[in-house]
N, C-alpha and C positions, 0 to 999 in steps of 0.2 A: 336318708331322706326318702321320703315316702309320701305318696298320694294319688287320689284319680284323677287323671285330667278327662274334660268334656263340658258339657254346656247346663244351662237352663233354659229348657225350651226356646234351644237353636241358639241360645246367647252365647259365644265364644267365650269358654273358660282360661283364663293364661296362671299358671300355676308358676309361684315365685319363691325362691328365700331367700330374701333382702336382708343384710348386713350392712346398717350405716347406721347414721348419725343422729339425730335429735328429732321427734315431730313435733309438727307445729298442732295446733285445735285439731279435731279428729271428730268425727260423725258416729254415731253409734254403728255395730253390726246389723240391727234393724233397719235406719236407715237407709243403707247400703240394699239392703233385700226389698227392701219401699221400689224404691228407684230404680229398682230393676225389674219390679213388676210392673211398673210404669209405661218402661220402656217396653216391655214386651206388649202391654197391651194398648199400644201407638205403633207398634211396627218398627221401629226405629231398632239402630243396632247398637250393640254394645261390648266391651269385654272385660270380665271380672277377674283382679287378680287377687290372689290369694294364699299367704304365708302358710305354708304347709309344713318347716321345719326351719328351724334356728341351730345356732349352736353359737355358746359365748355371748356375751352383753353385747343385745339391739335393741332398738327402740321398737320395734314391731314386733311383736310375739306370733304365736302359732296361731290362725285362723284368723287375724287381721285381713279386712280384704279394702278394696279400692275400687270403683266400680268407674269406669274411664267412659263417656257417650259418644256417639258418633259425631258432637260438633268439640270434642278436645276436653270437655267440663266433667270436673270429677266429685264423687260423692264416696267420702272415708278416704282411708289411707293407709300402705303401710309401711311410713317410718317414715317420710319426708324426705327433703334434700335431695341431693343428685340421684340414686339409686332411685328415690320412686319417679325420677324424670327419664329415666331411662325403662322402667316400667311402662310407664306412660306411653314412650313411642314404643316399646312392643306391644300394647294393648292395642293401638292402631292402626300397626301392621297385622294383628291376630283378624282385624275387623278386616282387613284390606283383603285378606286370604282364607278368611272364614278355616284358620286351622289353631289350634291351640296348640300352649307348647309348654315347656317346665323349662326355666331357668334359676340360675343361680347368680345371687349376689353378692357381694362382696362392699368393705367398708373402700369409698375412693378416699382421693387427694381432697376434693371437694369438699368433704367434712371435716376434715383436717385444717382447713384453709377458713371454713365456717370457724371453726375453733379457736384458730391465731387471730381471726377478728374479736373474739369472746373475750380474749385475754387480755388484747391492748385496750379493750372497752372497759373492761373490768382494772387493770390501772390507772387507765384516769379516772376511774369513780370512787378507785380508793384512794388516791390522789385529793381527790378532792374532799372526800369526806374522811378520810382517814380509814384504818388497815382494821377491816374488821377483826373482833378474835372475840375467844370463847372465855366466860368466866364462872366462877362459884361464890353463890349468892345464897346464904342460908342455904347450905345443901344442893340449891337446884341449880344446874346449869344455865347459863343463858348467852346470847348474842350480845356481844355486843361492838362497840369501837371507839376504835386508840385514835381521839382525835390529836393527840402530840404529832404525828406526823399529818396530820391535815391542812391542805395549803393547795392553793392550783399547780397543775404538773408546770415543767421547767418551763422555761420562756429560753434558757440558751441553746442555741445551735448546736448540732454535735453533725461528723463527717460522716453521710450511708456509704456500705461498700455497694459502690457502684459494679464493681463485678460479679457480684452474688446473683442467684439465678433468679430470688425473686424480682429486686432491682429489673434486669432484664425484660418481666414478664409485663413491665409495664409501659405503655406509651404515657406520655404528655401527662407527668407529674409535676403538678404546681407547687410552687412555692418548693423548689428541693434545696435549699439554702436557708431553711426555716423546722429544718428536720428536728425534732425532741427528743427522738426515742426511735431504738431501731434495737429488734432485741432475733438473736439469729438460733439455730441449731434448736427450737424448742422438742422436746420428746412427747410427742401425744401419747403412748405409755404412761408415761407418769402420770398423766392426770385422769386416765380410766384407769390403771390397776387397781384400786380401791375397788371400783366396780366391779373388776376380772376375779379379781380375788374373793370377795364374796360371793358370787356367782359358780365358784368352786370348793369352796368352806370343805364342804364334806363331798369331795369327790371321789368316786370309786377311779380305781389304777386307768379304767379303759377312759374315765374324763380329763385323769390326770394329762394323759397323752396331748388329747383336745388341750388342754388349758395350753401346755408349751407350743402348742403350731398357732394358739393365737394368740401368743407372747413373741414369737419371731413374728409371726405378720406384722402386728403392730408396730412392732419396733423398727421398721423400715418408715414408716412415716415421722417426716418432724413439722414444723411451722415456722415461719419465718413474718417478724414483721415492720415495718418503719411506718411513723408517725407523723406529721407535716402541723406543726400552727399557721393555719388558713389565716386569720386574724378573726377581726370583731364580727360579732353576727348578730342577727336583731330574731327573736322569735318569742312566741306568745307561750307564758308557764303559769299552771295558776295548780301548783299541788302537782308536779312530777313527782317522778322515781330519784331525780335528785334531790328536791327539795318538795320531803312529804308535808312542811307543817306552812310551806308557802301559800298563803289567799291573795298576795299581790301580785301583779302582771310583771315580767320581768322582759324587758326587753332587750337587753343587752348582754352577749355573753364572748365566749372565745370561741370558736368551732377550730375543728380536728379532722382530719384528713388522713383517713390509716388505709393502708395497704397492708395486705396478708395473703400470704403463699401456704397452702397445704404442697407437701414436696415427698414424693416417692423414694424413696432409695437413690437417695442425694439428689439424682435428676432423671430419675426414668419418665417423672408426670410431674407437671406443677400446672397447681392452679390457681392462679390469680382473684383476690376477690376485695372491694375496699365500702367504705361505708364513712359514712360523716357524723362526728358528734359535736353538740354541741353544752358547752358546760356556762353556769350563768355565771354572771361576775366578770 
């Protein structure tokens, strides 16, 4: 890991290597140098972070920056989720101290937890539309889906383990006698090795090394998550992501209630995180 830390005309530089999860929209690097010259010529203060070295599958690459302003408002990014919240508040304690610093980062629980939310969402949509899969059509591959198993997720009850640490992690669960789905022990592993793996295709012996220390890290995260049918919900759809060929207004559907645990080496760290869907019909 390598770089210079220091300023742009007195702007606190904080120099970072973020390891985590998913970004969301992102500002171009120009942008980012816009707004910084903005700030400098208003006086106002600022601090610039910026990915100087990676190793293993991130979403933010080498020279990604994030430019943080003195009222909390940021311009770019690098890689989202928890890790660039934690960015964040070192960019305003760098302001607070006028000293820059070099930190390392790491993937959390929190994107883990972002994940077992991805996966229970991604069941009930295969649920409802049925289980995507891949076919061959004159030669060429395509998408497509097996609506044989297409049907709204369960309507019967099933028992959550009330002992388990996600259960725990949460206050004033509704409807938990309405539970659908409760799926425990997931291996976040499994669903980036694809990624890890390519990422290493052709690696020399000294990346080989890298590739197994981020095969054990990972592998100490899992997800955990249960699902709650809320009941009937009224909302306005005209051509969602559920229903792309819909033009009529649908007001009536079933809403869902999920909670999901990213979980550290069985319980060094959990993080709690839930979201509501709602499916039409």
């Amino acid at each position: 890991m390598s770089g210079r830390s220091g300023g742009i005309g007195g702007l606190p530089l904080l120099i970072s290597v973020c390891r985590r999860g998913f970004p969301g929209e992102v500002d171009t690097v120009l942008d980012v140098f816009q707004e910084t010259i903005k700030l400098l010529e208003t006086g106002r203060r600022g601090a610039l972070a910026t990915i100087i070295s990676t190793i293993g599958s991130t979403p933010g690459k080498d020279g990604a920056r994030m430019l943080v302003r003195d009222d909390g408002s940021t311009v770019g990014t690098v890689g989202g989720g928890c890790s660039e919240s934690d960015i964040w508040r070192s960019a305003m304690e760098v302001m607070a101290t006028g000293r820059p610093r070099r930190e390392n980062h790491r993937l959390t629980a929190a994107t883990v937890a972002e994940t077992g939310l991805l996966e229970a969402e991604k069941y009930l949509v295969n649920s409802f539309l049925g289980l995507p899969r891949r076919a061959i059509e004159d030669g060429v591959e395509t998408a497509v889906t097996d609506t044989s198993k297409k049907g709204i997720p369960p309507t019967n009850t099933i028992d959550v383990d009330q002992s388990s640490v996600c259960y725990k992690s949460f206050k004033n669960i509704i409807n938990l006698e309405k539970v659908v789905a409760h799926h425990t022990g997931g291996k976040f592993y499994n669903i980036v090795k694809p990624i890890v793996d390519k990422i290493y295709e052709s690696a020399t012996d000294k990346e080989e090394k890298f590739k197994e220390i981020e095969e054990r890290f990972l592998n100490n995260y899992t997800y955990e998550y249960f699902m709650v049918n809320v009941g009937k919900a009224e909302f306005q759809e005209a051509g969602s992501s559920v229903a792309q060929g819909s033009i009529d207004v649908i007001k009536a559907g079933t809403a869902y209630r999920i909670y999901a645990c990213g979980i550290y080496d069985d319980d060094k760290a959990i993080i709690p995180l839930e979201s509501l869907v709602v499916l039409p019909g």
